[in-house]
Residue, then its C-alpha position, 0 to 999 in steps of 0.5 A: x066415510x073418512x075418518x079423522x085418521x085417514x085424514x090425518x094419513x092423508x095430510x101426512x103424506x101430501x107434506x111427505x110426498x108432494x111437499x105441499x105445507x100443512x095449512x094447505x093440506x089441512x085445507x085440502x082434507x078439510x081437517x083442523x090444523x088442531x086436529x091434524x095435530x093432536x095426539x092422544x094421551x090414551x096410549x099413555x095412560x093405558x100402558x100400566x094396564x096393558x102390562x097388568x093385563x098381559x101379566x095376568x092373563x099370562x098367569x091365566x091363560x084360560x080367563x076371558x076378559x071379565x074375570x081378568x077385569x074382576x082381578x085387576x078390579x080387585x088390585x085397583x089397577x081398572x075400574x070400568x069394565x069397557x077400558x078393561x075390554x077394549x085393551x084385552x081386545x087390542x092386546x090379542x088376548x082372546x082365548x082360544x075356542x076349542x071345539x067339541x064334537x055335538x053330541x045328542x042330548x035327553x031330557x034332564x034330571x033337574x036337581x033342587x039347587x041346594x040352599x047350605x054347604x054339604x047339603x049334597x057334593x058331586x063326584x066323579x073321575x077325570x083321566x090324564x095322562x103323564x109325560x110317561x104316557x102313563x094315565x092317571x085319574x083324579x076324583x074330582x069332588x064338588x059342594x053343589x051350593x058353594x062351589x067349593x071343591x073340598x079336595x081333588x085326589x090324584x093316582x093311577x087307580x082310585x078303588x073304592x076304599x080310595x074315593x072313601x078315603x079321599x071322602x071323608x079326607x075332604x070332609x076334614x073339619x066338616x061334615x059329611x054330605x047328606x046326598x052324594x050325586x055320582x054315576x054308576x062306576x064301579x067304584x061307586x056302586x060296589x058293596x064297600x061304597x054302598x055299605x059306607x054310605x049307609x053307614x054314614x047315612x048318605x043318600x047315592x043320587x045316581x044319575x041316569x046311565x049315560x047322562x052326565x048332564x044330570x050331574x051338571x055340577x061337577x061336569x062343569x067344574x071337570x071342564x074347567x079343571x081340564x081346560x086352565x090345569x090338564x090341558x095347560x100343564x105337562x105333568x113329568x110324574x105322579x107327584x109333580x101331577x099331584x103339586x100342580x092340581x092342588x095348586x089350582x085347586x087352592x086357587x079355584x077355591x080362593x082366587x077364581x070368580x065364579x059367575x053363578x056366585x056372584x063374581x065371588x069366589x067359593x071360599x067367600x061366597x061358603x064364608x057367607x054362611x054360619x058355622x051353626x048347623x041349626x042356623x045354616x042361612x046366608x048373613x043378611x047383608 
C-alpha cells in the first residue's frame, strides 16, 4: 500500500524531475492538492519536548521511556504517555539491554511483604573497582516496605564493627529493624554481629547458601545501584566514589519513581505513613 508520504514523494519528484505541473501530478498519484501540500504542526510542537526529553535521559542515561515520561509529567512539560513514547522512540533513546548469562534457578523462599517501615531491612555487599584498579565494597542496606535506602556505606573492607556502625548510622532518627534479611558472609555471621544482633533484639533471616534470590529485595535494588551509578561513573579515588554513590542514593530516595510504589518515590511513598509506632498504617486517602 502506498502511503500519503510516498505520494507525496512521488509528486515531488515528477514536478523536479519530469517538469510535470503539481495539478497533473496530484491527478497522477490520485492525491488532493490539499494534501500534496500539507505540512504538519507536529515537529513544531514537539520541539520543546523533545529537548526536555534528551535532557532528561542525558541526566538518566539508565531510565526507560516511562519513568522519563512520570518526570516530565511531574515538570508539566507532557501529559500523555504515547506523545512521551513515540518522541523517546524517534529520538533513539532506548536504553541499551545488557545481557547476563542464564543461570539455574531453585525453589524460593517467599517472604511475607512487610506492612510498616524498619519491619525487616535487607543487606548486602556490592564490589567495584576505582580508576587505580583498586576494589572497593559498598554495603548496601534496604527498607523491605518502603524501598528506602537508609544508607549506602563505601570503603575497601567493611568488617563487622564496620556494617554495625554503618547499622545503626542508618537508623539515625529511627528505629532498628526488627528482622535483618542477610546471607551468610562473614561479616554477618561472625560472633561480633551475632552478639549485636541479640543485643538489639534483631532477628538474622539468613538466606539459604547460594540463593540470592530469596533476598529479592535489595538484589533488585544492587542492580540498579550497578546498572544507573557503578557502571556509569569512573570513580578517580575512594572519596570521589564515596560523593557520587551518596548523590544517587539521595536521588533514588527522592526523585526515582518506583514501579512497585506506585510511580511514587520511596521517601513519598515512607511519608504516607505515621511517625507513631502504636498507629504505624498507611493515611487513608
Amino acid at each position: 500500500m502506498v502511503t500519503t508520504t510516498q505520494r507525496r514523494a512521488v509528486v515531488t519528484y515528477l514536478q523536479e524531475r519530469r517538469e510535470i505541473g503539481v495539478t497533473h501530478a496530484c491527478r497522477l498519484m490520485e492525491i488532493s492538492r490539499a494534501s500534496c501540500t500539507y505540512r504538519s504542526r507536529r515537529t513544531e510542537r514537539d520541539a520543546p519536548v523533545r529537548v526536555a526529553l534528551r535532557a532528561a535521559a542525558a541526566q538518566h542515561p539508565r531510565w526507560g521511556a516511562p519513568r522519563l515520561h512520570w518526570l516530565l509529567q511531574r515538570t508539566g512539560v507532557v501529559v500523555n504517555h504515547k506523545r512521551t513514547e513515540r518522541l523517546y522512540r524517534a529520538e533513539g533513546l532506548a536504553v541499551e539491554r545488557r545481557r547476563r548469562p542464564r543461570v539455574p534457578m531453585g525453589p524460593r523462599v517467599v517472604h511475607a511483604a512487610p506492612v510498616r517501615p524498619n519491619e525487616r531491612w535487607s543487606i548486602d555487599f556490592v564490589h567495584d573497582r576505582l580508576a587505580t584498579g583498586r576494589a572497593i565494597r559498598v554495603l548496601t542496606i534496604v527498607d523491605d516496605c518502603t524501598r528506602e535506602c537508609p544508607a549506602l556505606e563505601v570503603d575497601y573492607s567493611l568488617p563487622s564493627a564496620r556494617v554495625i556502625e554503618a547499622l545503626e548510622r542508618a537508623a539515625g532518627g529511627r528505629d532498628l529493624p526488627a528482622h535483618l534479611v542477610c546471607d551468610h558472609g562473614s561479616e554477618f555471621a561472625s560472633r561480633t554481629f551475632l552478639s549485636w544482633a541479640r543485643e538489639q533484639q534483631i532477628t538474622l533471616d539468613f538466606i539459604r547458601p547460594g540463593k540470592p534470590v530469596d533476598n529479592a529485595y535489595v538484589e533488585s535494588f544492587n542492580g540498579k545501584l550497578r546498572d544507573e551509578c557503578l557502571n556509569e561513573q569512573y570513580f578517580l579515588d575512594l572519596t570521589d566514589a564515596r560523593v557520587h554513590i551518596e548523590r544517587w542514593r539521595r536521588e533514588y530516595n527522592r526523585a526515582r519513581p518506583h514501579s512497585a510504589l506506585g510511580r511514587l518515590t520511596p521517601a513519598e511513598y515512607a511519608a504516607r505513613f505515621t511517625t507513631d509506632p502504636e498507629l504505624l498504617v498507611l493515611k487513608q486517602g
